[in-house]
C-alpha positions in Angstrom: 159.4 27.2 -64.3 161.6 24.3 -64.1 165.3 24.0 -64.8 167.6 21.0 -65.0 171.3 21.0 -65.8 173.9 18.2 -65.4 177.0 19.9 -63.6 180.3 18.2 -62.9 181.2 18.4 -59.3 184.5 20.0 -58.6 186.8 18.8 -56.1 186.0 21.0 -53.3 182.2 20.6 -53.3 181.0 23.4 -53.9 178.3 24.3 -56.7 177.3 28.3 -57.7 174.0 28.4 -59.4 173.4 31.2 -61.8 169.5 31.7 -62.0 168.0 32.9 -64.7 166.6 36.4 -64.9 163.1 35.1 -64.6 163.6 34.3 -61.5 165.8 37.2 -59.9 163.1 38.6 -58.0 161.7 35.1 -56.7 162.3 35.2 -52.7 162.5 31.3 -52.8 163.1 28.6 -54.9 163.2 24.9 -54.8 166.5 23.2 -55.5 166.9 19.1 -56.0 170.0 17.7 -56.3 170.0 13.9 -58.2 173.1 11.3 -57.6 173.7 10.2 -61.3 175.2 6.6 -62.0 177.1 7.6 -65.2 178.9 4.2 -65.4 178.5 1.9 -68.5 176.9 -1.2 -66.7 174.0 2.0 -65.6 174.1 2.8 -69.4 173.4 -0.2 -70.4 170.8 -1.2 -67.7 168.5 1.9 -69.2 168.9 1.0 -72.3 167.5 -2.7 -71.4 164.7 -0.9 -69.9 163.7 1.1 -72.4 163.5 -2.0 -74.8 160.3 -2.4 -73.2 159.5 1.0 -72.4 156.2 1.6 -73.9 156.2 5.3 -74.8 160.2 5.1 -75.5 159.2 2.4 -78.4 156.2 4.0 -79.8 158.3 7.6 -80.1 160.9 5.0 -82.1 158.4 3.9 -84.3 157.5 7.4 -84.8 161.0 8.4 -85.3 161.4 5.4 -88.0 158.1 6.5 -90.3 159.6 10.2 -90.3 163.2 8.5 -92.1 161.3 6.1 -94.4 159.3 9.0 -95.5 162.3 11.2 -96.1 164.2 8.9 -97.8 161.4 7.5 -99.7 161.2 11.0 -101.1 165.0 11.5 -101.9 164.9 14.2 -99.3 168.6 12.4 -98.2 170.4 14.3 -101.3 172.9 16.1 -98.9 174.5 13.3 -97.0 
């Protein structure tokens, strides 16, 4: 089982990790802790990258058939 949550660190340092009840009994687990860049010029640099991200542009195309189709078929009453 794999987990990931994006938690705000609070000014003493100090994280408390609630695990879920599927793994209460574990005796270990494995915990990773990621820096994240959330600054705009890191924003912007994944979203230049994913302009040429090859599995990010075909799940866009994907995306794009599924609106033409709805709205092809008036399925856009609603908003």
């Amino acid at each position: 089982m794999s987990i990931e949550q994006i938690v705000d660190v609070p000014a003493n340092g100090k994280l408390t990790i609630q695990l879920p009840s599927s793994l209460k009994d574990r005796k270990r687990v494995k915990l990773i802790i990621n820096d994240i860049e959330d600054t705009l010029e890191n924003k912007i640099s994944l979203l230049k990258a994913a302009c040429n991200d090859k599995d990010f542009l075909t799940d866009m195309q994907e995306v794009n058939k599924d609106f033409e189709f709805v709205e092809s078929n008036n399925q856009f009453t609603n908003c």
